[in-house]
N, C-alpha and C positions, 0 to 999 in steps of 0.2 A: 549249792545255790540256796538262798535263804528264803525261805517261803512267803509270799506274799509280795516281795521283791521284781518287778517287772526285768524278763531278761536284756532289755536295750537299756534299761538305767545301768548296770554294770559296764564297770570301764571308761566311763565318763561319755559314753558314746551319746546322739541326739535323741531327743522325745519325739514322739510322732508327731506333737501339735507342732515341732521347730522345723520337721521336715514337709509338713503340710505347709508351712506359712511358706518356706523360702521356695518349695515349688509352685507355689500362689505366684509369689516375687516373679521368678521367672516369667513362667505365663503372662503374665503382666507387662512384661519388659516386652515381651518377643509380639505382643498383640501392638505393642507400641511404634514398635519397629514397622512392623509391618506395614500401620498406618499411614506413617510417614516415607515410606518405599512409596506405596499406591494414590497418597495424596497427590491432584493434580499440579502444580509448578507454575506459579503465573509467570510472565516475562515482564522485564522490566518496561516501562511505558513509551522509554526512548533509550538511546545508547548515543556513547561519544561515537561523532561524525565522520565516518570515514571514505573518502572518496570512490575506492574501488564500490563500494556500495550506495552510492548517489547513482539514482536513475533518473537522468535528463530529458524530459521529454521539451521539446520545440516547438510549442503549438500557431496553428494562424491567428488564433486568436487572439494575437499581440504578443505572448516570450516566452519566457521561458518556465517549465512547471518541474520542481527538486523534488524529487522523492525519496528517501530513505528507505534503503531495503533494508529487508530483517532475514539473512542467513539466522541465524538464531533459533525463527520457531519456523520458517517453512525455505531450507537451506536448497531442496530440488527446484523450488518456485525461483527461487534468485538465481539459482544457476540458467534454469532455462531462459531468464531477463534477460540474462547475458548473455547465451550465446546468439540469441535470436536481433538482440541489438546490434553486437557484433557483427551480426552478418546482414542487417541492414533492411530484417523485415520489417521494420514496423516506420519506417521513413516512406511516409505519401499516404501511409493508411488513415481511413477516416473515422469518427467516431459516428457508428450505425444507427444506434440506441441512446435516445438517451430522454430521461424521464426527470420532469421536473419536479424538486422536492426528493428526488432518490437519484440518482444514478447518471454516469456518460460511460457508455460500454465502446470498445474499441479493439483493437488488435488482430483483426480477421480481413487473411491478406483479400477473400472473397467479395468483402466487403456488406454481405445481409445477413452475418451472426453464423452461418453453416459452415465456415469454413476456420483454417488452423495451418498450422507448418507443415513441412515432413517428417519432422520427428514424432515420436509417438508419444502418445495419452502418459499425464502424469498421474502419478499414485497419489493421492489426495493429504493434505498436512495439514487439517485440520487441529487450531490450536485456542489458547485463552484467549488471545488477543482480540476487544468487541470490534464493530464496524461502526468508528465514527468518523463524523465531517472530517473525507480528505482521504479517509481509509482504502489504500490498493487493494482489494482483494482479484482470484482469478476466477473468470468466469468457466462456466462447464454444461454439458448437457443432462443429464436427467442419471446419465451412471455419475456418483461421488468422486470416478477415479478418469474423466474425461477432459480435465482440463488440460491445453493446448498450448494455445499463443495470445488467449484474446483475454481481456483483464477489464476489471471495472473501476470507475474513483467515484467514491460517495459524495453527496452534496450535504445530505442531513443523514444523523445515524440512525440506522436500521439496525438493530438489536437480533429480530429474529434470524438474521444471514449468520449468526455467530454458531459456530461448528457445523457449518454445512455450506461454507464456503471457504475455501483458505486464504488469509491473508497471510501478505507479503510485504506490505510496505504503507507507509504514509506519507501523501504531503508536507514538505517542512516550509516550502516556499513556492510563490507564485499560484497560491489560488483563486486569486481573479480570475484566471486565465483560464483555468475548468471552469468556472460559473460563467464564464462568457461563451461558453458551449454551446450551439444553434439545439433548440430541445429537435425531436419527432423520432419517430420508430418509420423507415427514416428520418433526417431533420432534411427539408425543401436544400439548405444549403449547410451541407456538413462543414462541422471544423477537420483539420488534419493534423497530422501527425507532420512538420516539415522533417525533423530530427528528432531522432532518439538516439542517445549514448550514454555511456557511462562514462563519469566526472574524472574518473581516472586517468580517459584518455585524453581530456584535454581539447576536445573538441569547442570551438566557440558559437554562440549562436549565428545562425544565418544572416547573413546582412540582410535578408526579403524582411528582418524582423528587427533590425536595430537601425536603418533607414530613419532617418529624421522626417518628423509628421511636416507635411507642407504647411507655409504659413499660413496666419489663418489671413482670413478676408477682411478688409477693414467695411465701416459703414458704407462710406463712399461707393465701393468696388459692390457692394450687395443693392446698391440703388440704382446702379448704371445701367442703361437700358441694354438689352437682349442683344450680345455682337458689339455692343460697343466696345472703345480702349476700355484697359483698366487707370482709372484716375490715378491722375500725377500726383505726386507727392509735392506736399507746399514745404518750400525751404523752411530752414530756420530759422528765428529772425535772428540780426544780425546782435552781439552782445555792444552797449554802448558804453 
């Protein structure tokens, strides 16, 4: 060995500065990795429509209200939709709650927010998706992992409910028909739930809800005194 000669410069082997750099590189790579493993995943904002995940609800309040579930980011929360629609708990139920500017809470077969199905408390699915206008989320008691059967739809967005309540779905169609919601914690005259199904199965709306509105009253008929006929109708005149 030739003196002064570093022994890893023989044989063409690596310098220490090239095996410090590429285990730099590494480290670098695997810090990167890692990142991107841990980084949260947002969901897409909507997905293409599909019926087995359309949640119909039938409200009194005039028709009908679509919802869009999202298996996707809380897949327990949709399943329990469905089973609990299927079996027909949420047809008659009324909306409890419901606060103007925020919220109509509903889905408690009890009917004063205490109550739930017999199946048990769901495991919480807390995801990216905010709570705005229209947004399903499930409602819960005070444990994060108590949600049941009873669910809420937003009127305006509420930001702070995001990761501390889970949503499951949005409004696509028929929001009048939440905003026509009687407010009060009770409301004096609750709206109801006539129907709930899923789109899949084809269910149509109630006739108590697609009934043709009676005619309206003409001037005549608003002037006639109290108990009188309703005014005749004057021919038409005759074309000459």
């Amino acid at each position: 060995m030739t003196a002064g000669v570093p022994a890893h410069a023989q044989g063409g082997g690596k310098t220490d500065e090239a095996k410090e750099a590429e285990s730099a590189a590494k480290a670098e790579d695997n810090v990167k990795a890692l990142r991107a493993e841990s980084a949260p995943k947002i969901p897409p904002a909507s997905l293409p429509l599909n019926p087995e995940d359309i949640w119909d609800l039938d409200l009194s309040t005039g028709g009908r209200v679509r919802i869009q579930l999202r298996p996707d980011i809380a897949p327990n929360h949709v399943a329990r939709i469905k089973e609990l629609t299927r079996q027909g708990l949420y047809n008659g139920l009324k909306f409890h709650r419901v606060i103007a500017g925020f919220m109509a809470q509903g889905g408690d077969p009890k009917g004063d927010g205490t109550g739930g199905s017999t199946l048990p408390d769901l495991k919480q699915e807390f995801n990216m998706m905010p709570h705005l206008r229209g947004t399903v989320s499930m409602a819960r008691a005070q444990s994060e992992d108590s949600a049941n059967s009873q669910f809420f739809i937003l009127f305006l967005p509420r930001m702070q409910l995001d990761k501390k309540y889970t949503v499951f779905g949005r409004v696509i169609e028929g929001m009048q028909y939440v905003d026509a919601i009687p407010l009060g914690e009770p409301p004096a005259n609750p709206a109801v739930i006539v129907q709930a199904s899923i789109e899949s199965d084809g269910k149509p709306v109630p006739a108590v809800l697609t009934a043709p509105p009676p005619p309206a009253p003409s001037v005549a008929d608003l002037n006639r005194p109290i108990g009188g006929k309703p005014a005749a109708k004057k021919p038409a005149p005759k074309k000459k």
